[in-house]
C-alpha positions in Angstrom: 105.6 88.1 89.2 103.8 90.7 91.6 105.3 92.3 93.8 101.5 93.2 95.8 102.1 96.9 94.7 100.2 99.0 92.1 100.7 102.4 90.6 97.6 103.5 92.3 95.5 106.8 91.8 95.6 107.3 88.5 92.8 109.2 86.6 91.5 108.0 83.8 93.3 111.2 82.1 97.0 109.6 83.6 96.2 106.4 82.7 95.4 106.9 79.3 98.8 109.3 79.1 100.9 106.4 80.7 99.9 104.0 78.1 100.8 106.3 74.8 103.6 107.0 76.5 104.6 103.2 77.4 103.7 102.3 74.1 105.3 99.1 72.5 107.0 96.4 75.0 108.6 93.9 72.8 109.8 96.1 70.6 107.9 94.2 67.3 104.9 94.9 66.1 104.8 92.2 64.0 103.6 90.1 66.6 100.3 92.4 66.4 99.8 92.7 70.1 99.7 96.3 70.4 96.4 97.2 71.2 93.7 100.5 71.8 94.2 104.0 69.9 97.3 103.8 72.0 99.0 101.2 70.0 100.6 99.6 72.7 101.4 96.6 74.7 100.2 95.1 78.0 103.5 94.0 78.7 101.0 90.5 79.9 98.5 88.2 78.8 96.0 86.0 80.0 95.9 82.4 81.0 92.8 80.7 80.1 90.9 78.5 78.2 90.7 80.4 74.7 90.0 78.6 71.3 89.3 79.9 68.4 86.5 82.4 68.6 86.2 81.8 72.2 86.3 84.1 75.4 88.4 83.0 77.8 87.1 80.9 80.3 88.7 82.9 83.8 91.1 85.8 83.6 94.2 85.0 85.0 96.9 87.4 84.0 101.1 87.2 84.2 103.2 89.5 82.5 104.7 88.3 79.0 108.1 87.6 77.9 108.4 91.7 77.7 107.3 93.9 80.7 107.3 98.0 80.5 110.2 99.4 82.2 109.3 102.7 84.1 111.6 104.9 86.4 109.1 106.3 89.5 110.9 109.5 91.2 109.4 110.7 94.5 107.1 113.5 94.6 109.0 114.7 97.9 112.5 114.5 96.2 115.0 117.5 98.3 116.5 118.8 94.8 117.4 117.7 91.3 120.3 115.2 92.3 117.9 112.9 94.0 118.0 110.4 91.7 114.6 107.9 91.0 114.6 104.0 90.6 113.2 101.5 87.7 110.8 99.5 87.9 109.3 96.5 86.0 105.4 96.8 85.1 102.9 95.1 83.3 99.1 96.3 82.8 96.7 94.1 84.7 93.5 94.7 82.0 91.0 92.9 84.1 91.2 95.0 87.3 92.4 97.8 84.9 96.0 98.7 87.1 99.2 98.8 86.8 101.2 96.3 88.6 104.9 96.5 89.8 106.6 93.6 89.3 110.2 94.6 91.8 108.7 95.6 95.5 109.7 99.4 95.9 112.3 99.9 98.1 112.0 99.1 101.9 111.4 103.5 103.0 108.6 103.4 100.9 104.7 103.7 102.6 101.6 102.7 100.7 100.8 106.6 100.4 104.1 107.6 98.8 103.9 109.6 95.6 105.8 109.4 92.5 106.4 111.2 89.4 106.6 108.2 86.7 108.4 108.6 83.8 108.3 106.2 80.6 111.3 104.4 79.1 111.9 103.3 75.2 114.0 100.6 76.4 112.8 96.9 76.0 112.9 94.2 78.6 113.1 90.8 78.0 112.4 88.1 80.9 115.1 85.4 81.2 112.9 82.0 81.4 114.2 78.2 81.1 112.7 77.2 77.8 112.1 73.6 78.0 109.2 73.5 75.0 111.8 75.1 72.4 109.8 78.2 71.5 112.2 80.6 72.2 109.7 82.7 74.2 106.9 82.5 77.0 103.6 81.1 74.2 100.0 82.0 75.7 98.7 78.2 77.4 101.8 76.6 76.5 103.9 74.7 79.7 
């Protein structure tokens, strides 16, 4: 679930920004995965061999059952009608980026520039659940 593309350039100042204002994925906090002074979710987690008390043993990430929907409008938009699209993201905290799950579309260059605003809506991934757990469980198959 990567599209190859990144919401690149960000300072540490616009990163930090982006995450309070991305804030919980799943919408429950009772899972207690919202993380950082931000108090908010990857939208992933990582693959690996993790026990109790353990590290995990390579860092492998995929997003979770509840990516962060953002909307990206171009920088270079001709007037207020031009309207932006959404994207799917998840937070990569290994290689600390944001990665785009849906490619932009096909007029976009690896330079383009986007204003990137924040949604309170909550996506949930379809997936075939053939364990019965009703969502995507860290190591599980």
């Amino acid at each position: 679930m990567n599209s190859g593309y990144y919401l690149g350039s960000l300072s540490s100042d616009e990163s930090a920004l982006l995450k309070k204002c991305l804030g919980d994925s799943d919408g429950n906090d009772s899972y207690g995965n919202n993380v950082e002074v931000y108090s908010w979710d990857y939208g992933s987690y990582k693959i690996g061999g993790q026990g109790v008390g353990e590290t995990y043993t390579y860092n492998l990430e995929t997003p979770s059952s509840h990516p962060h929907a953002i909307k990206l409008v171009s920088t270079d938009a001709a007037d207020d009608y031009t309207a932006g699209l959404y994207y799917l993201t998840w937070y990569q905290s290994t290689l600390d980026r944001f990665v785009l799950i849906n490619a932009p579309v096909t007029t976009t260059t690896a330079t383009a520039s986007y204003y990137v605003y924040a949604t309170d809506g909550v996506v949930e991934r379809v997936i075939v659940d053939t364990t019965g757990h009703g969502q995507i469980i860290r190591g599980q198959k």
